[in-house]
Predicted model as a PDB file, atoms N, CA, C, CB and O in Angstrom, pLDDT in the B-factor column:
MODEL        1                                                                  
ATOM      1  N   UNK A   1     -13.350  26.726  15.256  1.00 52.00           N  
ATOM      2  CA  UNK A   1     -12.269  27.670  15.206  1.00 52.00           C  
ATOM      3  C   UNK A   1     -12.806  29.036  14.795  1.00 52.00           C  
ATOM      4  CB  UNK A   1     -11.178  27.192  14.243  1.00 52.00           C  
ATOM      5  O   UNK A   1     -13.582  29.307  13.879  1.00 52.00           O  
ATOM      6  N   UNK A   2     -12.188  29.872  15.723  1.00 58.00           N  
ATOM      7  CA  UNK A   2     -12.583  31.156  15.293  1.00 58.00           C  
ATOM      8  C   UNK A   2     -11.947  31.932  14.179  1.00 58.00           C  
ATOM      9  CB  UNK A   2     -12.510  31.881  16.306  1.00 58.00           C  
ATOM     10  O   UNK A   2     -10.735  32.091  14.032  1.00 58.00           O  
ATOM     11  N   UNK A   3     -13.229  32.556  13.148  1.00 59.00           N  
ATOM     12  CA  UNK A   3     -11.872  33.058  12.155  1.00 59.00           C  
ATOM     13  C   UNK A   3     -12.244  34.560  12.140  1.00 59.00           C  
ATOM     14  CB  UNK A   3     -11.765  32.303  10.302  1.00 59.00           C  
ATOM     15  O   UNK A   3     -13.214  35.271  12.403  1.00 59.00           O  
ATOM     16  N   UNK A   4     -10.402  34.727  11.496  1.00 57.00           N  
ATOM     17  CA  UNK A   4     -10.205  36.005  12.208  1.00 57.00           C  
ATOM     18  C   UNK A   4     -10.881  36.979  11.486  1.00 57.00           C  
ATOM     19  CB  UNK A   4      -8.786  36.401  12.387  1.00 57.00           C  
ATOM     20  O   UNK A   4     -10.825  36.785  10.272  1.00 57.00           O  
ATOM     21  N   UNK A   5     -11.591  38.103  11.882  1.00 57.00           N  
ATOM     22  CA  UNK A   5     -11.848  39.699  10.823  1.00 57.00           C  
ATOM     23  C   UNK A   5     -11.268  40.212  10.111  1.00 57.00           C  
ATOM     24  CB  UNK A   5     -11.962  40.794  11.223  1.00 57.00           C  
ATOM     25  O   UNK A   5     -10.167  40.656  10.437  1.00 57.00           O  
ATOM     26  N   UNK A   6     -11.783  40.373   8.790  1.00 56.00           N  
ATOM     27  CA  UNK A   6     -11.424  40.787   7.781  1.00 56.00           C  
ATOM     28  C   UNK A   6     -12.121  42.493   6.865  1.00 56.00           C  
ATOM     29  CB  UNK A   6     -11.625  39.498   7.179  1.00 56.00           C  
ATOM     30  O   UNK A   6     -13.252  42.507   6.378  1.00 56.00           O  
ATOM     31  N   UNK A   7     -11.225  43.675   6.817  1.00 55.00           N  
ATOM     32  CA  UNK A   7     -11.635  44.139   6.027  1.00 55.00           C  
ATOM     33  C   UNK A   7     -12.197  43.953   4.383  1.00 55.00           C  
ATOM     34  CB  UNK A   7     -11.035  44.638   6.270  1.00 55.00           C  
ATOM     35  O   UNK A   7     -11.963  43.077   3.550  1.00 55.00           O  
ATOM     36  N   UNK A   8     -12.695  44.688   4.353  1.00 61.00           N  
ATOM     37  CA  UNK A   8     -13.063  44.769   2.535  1.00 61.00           C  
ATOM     38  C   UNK A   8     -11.651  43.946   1.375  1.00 61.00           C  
ATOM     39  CB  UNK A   8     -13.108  47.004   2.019  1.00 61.00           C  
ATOM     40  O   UNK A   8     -11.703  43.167   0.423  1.00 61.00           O  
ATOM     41  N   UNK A   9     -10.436  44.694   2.168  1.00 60.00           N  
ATOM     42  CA  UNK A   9      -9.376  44.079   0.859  1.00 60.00           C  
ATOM     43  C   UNK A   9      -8.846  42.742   1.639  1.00 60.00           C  
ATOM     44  CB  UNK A   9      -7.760  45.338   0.331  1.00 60.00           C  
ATOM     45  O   UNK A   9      -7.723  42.242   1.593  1.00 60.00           O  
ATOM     46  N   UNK A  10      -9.695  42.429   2.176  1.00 57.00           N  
ATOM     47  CA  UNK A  10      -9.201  40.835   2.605  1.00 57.00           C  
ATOM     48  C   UNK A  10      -7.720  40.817   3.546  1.00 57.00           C  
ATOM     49  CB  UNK A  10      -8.852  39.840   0.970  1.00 57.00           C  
ATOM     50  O   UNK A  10      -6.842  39.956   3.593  1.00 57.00           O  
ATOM     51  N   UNK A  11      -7.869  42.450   4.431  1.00 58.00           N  
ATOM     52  CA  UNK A  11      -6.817  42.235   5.321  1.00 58.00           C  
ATOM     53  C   UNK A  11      -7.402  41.938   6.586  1.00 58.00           C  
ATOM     54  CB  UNK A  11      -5.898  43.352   5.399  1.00 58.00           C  
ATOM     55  O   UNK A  11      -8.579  42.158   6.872  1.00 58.00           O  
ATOM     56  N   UNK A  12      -6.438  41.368   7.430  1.00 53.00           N  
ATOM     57  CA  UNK A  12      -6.312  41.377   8.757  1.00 53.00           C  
ATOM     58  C   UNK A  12      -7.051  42.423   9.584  1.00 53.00           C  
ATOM     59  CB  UNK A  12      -5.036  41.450   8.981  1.00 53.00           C  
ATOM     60  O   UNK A  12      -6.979  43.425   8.871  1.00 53.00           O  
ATOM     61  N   UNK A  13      -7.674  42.731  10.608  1.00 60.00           N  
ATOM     62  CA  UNK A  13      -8.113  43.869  11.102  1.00 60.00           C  
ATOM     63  C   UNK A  13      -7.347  44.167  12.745  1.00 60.00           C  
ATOM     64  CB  UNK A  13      -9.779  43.713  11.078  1.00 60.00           C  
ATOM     65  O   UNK A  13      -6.926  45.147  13.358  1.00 60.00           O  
ATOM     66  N   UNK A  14      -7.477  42.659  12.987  1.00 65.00           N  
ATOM     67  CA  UNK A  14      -7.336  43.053  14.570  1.00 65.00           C  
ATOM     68  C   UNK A  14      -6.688  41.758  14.885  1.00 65.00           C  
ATOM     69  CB  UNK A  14      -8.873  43.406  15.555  1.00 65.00           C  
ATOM     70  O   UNK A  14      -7.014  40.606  14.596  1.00 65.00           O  
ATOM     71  N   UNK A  15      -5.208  42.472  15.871  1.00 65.00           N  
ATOM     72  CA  UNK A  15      -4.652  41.589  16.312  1.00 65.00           C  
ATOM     73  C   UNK A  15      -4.884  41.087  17.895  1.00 65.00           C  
ATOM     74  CB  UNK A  15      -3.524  41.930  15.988  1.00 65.00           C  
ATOM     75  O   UNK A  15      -6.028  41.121  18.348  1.00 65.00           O  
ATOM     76  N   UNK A  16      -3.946  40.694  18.593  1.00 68.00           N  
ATOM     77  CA  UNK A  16      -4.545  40.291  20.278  1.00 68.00           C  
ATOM     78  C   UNK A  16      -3.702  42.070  20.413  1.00 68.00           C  
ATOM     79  CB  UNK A  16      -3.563  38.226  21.585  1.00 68.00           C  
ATOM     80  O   UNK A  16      -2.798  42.665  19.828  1.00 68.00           O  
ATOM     81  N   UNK A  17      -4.604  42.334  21.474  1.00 69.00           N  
ATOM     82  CA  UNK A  17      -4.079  43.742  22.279  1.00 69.00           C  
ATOM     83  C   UNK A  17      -3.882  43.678  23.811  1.00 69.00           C  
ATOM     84  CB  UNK A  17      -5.174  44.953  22.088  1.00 69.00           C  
ATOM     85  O   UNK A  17      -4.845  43.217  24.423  1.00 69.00           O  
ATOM     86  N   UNK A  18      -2.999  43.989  24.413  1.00 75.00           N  
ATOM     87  CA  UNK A  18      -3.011  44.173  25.918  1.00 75.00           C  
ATOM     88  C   UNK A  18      -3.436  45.532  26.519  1.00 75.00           C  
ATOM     89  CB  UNK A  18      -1.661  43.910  26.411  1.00 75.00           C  
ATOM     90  O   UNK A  18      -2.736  46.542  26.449  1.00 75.00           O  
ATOM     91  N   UNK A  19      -4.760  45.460  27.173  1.00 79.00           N  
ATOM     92  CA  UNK A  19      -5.371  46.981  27.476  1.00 79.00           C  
ATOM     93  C   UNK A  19      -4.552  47.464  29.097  1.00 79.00           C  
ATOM     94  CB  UNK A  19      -7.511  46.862  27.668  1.00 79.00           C  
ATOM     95  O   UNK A  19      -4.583  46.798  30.132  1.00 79.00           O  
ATOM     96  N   UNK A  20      -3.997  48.542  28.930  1.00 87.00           N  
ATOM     97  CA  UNK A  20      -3.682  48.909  30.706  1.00 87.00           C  
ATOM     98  C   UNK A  20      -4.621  50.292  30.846  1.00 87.00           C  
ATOM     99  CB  UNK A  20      -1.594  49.367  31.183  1.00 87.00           C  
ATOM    100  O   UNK A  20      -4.450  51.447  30.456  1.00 87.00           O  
ATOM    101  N   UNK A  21      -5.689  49.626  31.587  1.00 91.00           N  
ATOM    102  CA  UNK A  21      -6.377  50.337  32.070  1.00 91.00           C  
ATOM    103  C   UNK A  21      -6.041  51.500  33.312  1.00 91.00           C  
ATOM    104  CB  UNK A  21      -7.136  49.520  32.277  1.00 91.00           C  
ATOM    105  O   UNK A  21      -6.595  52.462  33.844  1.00 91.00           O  
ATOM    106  N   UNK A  22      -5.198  50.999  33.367  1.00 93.00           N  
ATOM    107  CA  UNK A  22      -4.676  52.019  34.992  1.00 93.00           C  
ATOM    108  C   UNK A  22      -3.723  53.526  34.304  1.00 93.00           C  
ATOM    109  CB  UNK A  22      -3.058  50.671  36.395  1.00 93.00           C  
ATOM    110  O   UNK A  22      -3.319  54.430  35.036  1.00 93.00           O  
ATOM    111  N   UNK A  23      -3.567  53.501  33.140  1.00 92.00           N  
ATOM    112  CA  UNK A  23      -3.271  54.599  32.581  1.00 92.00           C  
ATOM    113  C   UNK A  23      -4.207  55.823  32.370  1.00 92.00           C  
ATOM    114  CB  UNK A  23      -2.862  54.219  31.568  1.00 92.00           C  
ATOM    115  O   UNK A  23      -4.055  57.032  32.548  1.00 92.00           O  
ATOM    116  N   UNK A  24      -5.573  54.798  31.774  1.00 92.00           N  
ATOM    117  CA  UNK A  24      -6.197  55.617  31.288  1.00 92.00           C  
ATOM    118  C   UNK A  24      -7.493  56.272  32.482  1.00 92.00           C  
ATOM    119  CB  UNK A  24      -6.606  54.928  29.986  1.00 92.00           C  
ATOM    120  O   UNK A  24      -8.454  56.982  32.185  1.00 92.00           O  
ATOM    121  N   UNK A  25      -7.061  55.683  34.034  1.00 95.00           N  
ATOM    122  CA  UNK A  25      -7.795  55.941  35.059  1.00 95.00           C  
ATOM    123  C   UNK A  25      -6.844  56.692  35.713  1.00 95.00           C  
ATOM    124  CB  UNK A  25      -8.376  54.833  35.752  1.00 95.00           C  
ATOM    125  O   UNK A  25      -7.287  57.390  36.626  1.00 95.00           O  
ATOM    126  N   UNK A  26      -5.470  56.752  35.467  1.00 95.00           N  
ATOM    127  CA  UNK A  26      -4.720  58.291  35.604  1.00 95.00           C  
ATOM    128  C   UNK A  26      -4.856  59.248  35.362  1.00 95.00           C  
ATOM    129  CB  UNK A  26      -3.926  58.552  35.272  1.00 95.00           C  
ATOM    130  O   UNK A  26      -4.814  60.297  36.004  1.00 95.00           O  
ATOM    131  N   UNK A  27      -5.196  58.801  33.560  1.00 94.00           N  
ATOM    132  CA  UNK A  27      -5.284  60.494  33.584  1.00 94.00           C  
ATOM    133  C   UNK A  27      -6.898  60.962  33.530  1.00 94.00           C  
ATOM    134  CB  UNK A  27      -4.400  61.226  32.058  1.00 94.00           C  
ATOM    135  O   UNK A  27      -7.218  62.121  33.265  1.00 94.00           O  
ATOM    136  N   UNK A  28      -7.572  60.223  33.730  1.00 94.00           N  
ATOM    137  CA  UNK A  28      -8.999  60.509  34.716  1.00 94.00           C  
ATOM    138  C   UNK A  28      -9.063  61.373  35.567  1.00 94.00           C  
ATOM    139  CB  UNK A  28      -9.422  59.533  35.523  1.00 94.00           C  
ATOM    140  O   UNK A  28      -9.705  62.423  35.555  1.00 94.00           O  
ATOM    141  N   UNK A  29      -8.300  60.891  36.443  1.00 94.00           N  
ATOM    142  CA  UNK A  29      -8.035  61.074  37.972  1.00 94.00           C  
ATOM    143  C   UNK A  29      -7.558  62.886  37.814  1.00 94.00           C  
ATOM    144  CB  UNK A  29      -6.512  59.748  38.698  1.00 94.00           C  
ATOM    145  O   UNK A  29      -7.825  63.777  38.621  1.00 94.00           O  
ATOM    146  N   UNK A  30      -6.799  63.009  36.522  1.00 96.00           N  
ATOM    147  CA  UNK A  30      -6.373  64.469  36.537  1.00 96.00           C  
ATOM    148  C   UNK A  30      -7.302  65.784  35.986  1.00 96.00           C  
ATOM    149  CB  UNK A  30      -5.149  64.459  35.725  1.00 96.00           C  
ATOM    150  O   UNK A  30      -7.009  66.973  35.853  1.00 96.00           O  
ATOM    151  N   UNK A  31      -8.700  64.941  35.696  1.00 94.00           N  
ATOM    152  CA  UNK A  31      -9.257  66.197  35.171  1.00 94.00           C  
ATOM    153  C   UNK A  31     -10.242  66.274  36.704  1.00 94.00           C  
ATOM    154  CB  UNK A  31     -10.187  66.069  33.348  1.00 94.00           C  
ATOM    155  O   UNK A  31     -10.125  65.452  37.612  1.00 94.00           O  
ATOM    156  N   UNK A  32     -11.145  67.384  36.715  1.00 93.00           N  
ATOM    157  CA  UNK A  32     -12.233  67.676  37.333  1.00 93.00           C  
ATOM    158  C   UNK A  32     -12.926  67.335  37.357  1.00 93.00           C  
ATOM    159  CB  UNK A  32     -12.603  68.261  37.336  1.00 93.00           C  
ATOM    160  O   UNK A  32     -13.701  68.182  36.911  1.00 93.00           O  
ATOM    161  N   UNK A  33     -13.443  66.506  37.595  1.00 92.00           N  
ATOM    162  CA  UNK A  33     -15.229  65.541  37.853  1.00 92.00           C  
ATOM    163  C   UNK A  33     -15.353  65.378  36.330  1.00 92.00           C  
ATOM    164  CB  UNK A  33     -17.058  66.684  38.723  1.00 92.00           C  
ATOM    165  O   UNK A  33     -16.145  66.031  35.651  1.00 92.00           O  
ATOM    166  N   UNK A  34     -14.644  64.605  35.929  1.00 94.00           N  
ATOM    167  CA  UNK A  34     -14.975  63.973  34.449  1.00 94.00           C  
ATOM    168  C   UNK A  34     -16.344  63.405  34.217  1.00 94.00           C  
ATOM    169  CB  UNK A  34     -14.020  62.785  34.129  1.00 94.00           C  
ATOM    170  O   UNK A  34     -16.657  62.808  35.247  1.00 94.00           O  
ATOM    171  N   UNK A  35     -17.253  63.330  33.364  1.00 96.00           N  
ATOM    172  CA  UNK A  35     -18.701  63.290  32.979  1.00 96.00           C  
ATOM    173  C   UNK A  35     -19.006  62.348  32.562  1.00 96.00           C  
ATOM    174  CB  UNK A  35     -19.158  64.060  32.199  1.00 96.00           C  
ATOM    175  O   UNK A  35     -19.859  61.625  33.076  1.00 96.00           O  
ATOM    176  N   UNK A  36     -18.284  62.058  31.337  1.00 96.00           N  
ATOM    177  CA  UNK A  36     -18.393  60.900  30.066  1.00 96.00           C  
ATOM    178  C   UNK A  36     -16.830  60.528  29.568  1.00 96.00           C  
ATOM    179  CB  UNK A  36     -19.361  61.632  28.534  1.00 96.00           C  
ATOM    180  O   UNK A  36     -15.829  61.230  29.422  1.00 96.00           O  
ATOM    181  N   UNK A  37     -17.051  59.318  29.407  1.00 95.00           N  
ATOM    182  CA  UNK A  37     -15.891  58.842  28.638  1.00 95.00           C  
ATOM    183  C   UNK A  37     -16.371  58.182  27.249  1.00 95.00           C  
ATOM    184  CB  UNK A  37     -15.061  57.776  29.532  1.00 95.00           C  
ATOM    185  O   UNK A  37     -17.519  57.826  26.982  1.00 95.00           O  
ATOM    186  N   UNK A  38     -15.230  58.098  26.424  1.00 95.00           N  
ATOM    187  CA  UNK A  38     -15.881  57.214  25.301  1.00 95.00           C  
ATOM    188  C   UNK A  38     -14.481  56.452  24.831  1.00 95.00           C  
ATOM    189  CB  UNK A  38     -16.750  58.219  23.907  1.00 95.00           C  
ATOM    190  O   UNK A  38     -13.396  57.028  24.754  1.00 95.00           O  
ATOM    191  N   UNK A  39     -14.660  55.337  24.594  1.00 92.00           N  
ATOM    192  CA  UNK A  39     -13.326  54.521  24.432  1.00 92.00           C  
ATOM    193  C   UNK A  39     -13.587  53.200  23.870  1.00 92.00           C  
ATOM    194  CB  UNK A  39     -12.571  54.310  25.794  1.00 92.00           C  
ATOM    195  O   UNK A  39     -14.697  52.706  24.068  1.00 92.00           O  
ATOM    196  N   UNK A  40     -12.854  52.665  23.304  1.00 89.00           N  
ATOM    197  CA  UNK A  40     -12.836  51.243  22.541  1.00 89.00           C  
ATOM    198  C   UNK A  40     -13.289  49.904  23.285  1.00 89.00           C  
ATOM    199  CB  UNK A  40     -11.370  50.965  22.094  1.00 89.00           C  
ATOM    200  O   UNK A  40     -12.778  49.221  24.173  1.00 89.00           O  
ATOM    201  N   UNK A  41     -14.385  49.827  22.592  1.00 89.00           N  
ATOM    202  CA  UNK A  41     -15.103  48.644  23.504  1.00 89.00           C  
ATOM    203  C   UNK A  41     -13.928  47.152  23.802  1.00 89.00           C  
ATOM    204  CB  UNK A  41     -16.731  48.031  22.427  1.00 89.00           C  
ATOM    205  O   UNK A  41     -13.953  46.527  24.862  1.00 89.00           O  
ATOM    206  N   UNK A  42     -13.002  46.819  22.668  1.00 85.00           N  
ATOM    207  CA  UNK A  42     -12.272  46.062  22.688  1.00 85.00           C  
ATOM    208  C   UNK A  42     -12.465  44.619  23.704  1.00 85.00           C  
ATOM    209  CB  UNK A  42     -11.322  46.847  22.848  1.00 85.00           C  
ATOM    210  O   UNK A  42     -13.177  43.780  23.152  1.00 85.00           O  
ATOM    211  N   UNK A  43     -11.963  44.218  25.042  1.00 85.00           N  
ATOM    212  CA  UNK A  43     -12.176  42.774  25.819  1.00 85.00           C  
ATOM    213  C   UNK A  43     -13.166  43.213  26.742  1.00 85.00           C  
ATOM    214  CB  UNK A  43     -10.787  42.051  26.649  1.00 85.00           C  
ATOM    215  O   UNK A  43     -13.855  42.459  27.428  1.00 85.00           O  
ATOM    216  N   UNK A  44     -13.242  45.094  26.737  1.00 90.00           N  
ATOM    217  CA  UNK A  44     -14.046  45.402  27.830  1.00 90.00           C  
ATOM    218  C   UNK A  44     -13.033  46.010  29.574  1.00 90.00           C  
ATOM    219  CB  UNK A  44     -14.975  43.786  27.974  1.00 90.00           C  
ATOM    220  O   UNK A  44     -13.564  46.688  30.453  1.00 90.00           O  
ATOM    221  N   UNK A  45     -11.964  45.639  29.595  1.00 90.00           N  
ATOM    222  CA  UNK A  45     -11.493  46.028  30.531  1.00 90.00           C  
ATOM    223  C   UNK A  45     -11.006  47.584  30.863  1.00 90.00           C  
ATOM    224  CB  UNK A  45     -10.715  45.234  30.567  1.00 90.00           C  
ATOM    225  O   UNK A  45     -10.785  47.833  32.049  1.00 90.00           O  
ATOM    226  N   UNK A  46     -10.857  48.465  30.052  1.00 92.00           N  
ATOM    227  CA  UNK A  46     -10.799  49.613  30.328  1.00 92.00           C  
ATOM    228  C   UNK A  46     -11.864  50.127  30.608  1.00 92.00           C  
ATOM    229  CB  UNK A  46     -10.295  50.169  29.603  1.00 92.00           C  
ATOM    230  O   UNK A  46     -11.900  50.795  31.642  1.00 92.00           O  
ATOM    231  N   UNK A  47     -13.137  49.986  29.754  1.00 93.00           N  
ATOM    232  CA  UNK A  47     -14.774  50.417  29.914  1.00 93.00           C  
ATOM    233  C   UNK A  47     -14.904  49.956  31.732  1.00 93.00           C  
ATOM    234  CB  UNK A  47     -16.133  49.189  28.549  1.00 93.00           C  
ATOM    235  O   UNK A  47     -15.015  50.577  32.790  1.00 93.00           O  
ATOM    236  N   UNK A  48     -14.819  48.602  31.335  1.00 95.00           N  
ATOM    237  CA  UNK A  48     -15.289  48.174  32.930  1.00 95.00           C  
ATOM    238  C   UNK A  48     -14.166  48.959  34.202  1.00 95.00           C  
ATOM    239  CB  UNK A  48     -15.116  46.114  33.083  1.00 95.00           C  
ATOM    240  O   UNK A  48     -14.554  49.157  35.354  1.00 95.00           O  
ATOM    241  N   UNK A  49     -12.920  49.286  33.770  1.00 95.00           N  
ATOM    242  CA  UNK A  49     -12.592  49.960  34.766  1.00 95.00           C  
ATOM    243  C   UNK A  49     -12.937  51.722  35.559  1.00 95.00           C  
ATOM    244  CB  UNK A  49     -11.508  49.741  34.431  1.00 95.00           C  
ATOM    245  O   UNK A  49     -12.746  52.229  36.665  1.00 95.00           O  
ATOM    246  N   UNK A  50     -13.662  52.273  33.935  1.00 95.00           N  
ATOM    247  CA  UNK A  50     -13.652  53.229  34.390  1.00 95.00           C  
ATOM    248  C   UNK A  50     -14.823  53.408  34.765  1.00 95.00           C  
ATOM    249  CB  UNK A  50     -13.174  53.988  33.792  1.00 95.00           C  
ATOM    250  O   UNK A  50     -15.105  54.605  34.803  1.00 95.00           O  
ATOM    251  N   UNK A  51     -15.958  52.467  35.178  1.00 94.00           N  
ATOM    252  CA  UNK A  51     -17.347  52.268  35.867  1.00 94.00           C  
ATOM    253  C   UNK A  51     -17.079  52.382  37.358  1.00 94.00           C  
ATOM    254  CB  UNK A  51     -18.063  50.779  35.512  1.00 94.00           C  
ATOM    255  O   UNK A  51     -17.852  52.197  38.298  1.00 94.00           O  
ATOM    256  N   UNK A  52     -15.678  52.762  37.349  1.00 94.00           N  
ATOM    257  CA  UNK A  52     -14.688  53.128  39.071  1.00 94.00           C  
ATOM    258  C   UNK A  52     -15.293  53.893  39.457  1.00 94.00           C  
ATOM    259  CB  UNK A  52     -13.113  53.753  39.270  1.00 94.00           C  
ATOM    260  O   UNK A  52     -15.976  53.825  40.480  1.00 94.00           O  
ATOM    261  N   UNK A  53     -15.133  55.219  38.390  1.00 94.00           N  
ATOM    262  CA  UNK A  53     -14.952  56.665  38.227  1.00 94.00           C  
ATOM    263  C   UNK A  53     -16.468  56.881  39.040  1.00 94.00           C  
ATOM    264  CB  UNK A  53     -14.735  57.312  36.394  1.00 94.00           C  
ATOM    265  O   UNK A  53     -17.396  56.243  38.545  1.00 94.00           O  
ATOM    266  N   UNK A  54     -16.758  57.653  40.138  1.00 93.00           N  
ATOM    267  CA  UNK A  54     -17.606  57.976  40.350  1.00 93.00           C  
ATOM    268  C   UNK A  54     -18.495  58.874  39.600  1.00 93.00           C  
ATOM    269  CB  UNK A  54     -17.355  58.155  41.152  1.00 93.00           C  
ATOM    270  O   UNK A  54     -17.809  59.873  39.382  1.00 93.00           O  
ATOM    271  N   UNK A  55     -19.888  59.077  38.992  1.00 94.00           N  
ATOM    272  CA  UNK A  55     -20.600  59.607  37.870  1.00 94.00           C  
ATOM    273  C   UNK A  55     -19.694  60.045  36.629  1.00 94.00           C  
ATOM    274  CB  UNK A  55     -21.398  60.778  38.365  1.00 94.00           C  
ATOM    275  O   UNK A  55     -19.506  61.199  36.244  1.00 94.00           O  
ATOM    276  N   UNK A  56     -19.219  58.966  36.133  1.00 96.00           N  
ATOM    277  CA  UNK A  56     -18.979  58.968  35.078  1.00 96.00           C  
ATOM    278  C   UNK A  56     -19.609  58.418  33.951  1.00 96.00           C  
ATOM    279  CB  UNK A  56     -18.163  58.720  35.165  1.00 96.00           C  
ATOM    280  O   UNK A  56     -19.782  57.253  34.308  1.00 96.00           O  
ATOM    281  N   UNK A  57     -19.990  58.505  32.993  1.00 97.00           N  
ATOM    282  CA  UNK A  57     -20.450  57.803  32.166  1.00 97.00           C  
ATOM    283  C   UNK A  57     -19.691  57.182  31.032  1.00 97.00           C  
ATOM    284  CB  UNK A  57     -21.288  58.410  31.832  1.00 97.00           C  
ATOM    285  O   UNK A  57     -18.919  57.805  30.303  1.00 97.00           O  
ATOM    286  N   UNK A  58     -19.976  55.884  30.942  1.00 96.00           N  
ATOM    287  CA  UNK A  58     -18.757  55.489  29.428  1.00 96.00           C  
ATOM    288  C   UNK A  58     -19.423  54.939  28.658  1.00 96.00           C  
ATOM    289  CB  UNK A  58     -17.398  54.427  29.528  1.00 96.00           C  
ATOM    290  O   UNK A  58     -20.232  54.045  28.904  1.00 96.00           O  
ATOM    291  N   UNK A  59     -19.096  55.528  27.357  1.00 95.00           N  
ATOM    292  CA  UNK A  59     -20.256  54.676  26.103  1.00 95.00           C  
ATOM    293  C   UNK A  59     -18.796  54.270  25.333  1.00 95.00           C  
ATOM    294  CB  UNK A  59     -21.788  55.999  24.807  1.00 95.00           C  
ATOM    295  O   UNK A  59     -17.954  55.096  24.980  1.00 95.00           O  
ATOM    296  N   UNK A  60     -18.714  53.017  25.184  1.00 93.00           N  
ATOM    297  CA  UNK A  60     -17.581  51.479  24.400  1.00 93.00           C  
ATOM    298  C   UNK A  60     -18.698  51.223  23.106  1.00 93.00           C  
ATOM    299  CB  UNK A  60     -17.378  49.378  25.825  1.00 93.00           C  
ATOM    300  O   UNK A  60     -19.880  50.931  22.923  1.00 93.00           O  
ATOM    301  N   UNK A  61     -16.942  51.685  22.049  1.00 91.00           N  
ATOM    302  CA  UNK A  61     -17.719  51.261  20.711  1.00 91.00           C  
ATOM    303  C   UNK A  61     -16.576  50.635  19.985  1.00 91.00           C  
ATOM    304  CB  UNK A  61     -18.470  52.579  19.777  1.00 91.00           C  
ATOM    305  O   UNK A  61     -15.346  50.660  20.014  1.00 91.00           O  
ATOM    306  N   UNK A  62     -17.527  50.072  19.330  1.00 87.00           N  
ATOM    307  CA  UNK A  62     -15.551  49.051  18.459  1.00 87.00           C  
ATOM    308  C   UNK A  62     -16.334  48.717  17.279  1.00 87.00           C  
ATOM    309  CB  UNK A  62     -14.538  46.895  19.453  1.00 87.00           C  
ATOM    310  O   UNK A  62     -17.565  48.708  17.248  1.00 87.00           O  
ATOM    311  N   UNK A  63     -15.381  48.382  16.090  1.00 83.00           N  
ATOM    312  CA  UNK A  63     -16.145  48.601  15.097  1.00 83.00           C  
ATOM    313  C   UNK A  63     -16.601  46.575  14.922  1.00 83.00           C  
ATOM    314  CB  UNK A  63     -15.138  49.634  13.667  1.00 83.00           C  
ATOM    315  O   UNK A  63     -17.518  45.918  14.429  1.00 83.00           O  
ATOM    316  N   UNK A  64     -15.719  46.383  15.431  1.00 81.00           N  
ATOM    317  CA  UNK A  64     -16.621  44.824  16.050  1.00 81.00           C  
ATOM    318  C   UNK A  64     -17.454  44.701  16.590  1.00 81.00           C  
ATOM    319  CB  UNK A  64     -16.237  44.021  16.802  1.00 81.00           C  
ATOM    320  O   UNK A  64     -17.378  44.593  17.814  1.00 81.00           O  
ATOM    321  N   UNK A  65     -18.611  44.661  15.949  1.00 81.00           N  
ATOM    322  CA  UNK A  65     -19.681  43.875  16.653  1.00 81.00           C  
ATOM    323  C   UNK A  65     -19.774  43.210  17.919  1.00 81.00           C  
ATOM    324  CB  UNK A  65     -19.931  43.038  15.996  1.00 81.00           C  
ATOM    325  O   UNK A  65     -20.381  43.498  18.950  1.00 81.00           O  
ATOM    326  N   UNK A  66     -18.914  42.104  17.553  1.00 81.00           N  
ATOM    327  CA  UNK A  66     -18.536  41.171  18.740  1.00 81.00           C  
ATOM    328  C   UNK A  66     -17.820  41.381  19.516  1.00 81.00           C  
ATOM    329  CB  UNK A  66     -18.142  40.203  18.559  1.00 81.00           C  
ATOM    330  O   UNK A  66     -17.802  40.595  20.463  1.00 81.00           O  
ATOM    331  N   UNK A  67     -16.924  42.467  19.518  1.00 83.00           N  
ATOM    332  CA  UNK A  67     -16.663  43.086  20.530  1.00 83.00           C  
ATOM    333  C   UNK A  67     -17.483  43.713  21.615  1.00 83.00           C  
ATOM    334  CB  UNK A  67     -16.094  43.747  20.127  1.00 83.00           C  
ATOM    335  O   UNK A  67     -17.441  43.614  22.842  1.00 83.00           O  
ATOM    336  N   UNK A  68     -18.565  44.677  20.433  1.00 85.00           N  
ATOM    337  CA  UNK A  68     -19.429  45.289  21.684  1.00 85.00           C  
ATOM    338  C   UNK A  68     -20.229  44.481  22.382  1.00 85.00           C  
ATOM    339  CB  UNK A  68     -20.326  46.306  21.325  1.00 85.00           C  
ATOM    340  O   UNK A  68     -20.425  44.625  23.588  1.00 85.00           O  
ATOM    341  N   UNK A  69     -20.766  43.540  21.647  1.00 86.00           N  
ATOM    342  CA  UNK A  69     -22.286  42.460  22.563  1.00 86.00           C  
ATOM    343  C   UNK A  69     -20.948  41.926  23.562  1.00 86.00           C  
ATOM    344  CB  UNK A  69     -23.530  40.536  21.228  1.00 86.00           C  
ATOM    345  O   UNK A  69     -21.494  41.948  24.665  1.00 86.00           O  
ATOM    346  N   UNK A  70     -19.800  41.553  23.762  1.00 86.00           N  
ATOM    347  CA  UNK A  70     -19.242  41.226  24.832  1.00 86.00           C  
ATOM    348  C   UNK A  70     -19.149  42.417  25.828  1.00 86.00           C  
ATOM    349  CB  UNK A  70     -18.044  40.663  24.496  1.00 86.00           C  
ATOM    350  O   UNK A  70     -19.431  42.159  26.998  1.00 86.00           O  
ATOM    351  N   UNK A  71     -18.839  43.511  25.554  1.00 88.00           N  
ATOM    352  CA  UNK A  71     -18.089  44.573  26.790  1.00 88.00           C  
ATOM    353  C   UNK A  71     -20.373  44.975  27.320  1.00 88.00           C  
ATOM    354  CB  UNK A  71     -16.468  46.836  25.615  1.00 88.00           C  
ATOM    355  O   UNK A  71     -20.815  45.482  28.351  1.00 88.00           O  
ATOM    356  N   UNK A  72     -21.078  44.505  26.201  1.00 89.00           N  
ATOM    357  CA  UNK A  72     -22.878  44.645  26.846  1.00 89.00           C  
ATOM    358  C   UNK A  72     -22.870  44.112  27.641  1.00 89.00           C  
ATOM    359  CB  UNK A  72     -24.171  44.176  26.224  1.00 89.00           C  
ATOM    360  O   UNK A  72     -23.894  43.989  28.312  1.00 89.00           O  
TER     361      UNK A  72                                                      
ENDMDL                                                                          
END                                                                             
């Protein structure tokens, strides 16, 4: 069983999240040849969507660990 993350005062950190990536490849879509992105490594599905974006670059960081070696 997986147990769940815990800050320092023994709270909760992170609950389940639903990512909609198609928002955040909207408002992509509205700037000018966007360069870099940087965004929450989280299940990985927004990162992996915006690998769409033609020369874009996205660096995914989460303060989970195990978050990031998954969205690697």
């Amino acid at each position: 069983m997986t147990q769940p993350i815990f800050n320092r005062r023994q709270q909760l950190m992170f609950g389940q999240v639903r990512e909609d990536a198609e928002v955040d490849l909207l408002l992509l879509s509205k700037l000018d040849s966007p360069k870099r992105a940087f965004v929450i490594a989280s299940g990985g599905c927004t990162a992996f969507s915006m690998l769409t974006v033609p020369d874009l670059k996205v660096d995914a960081f989460d303060i989970s660990e195990a978050q990031v070696a998954l969205v690697e």
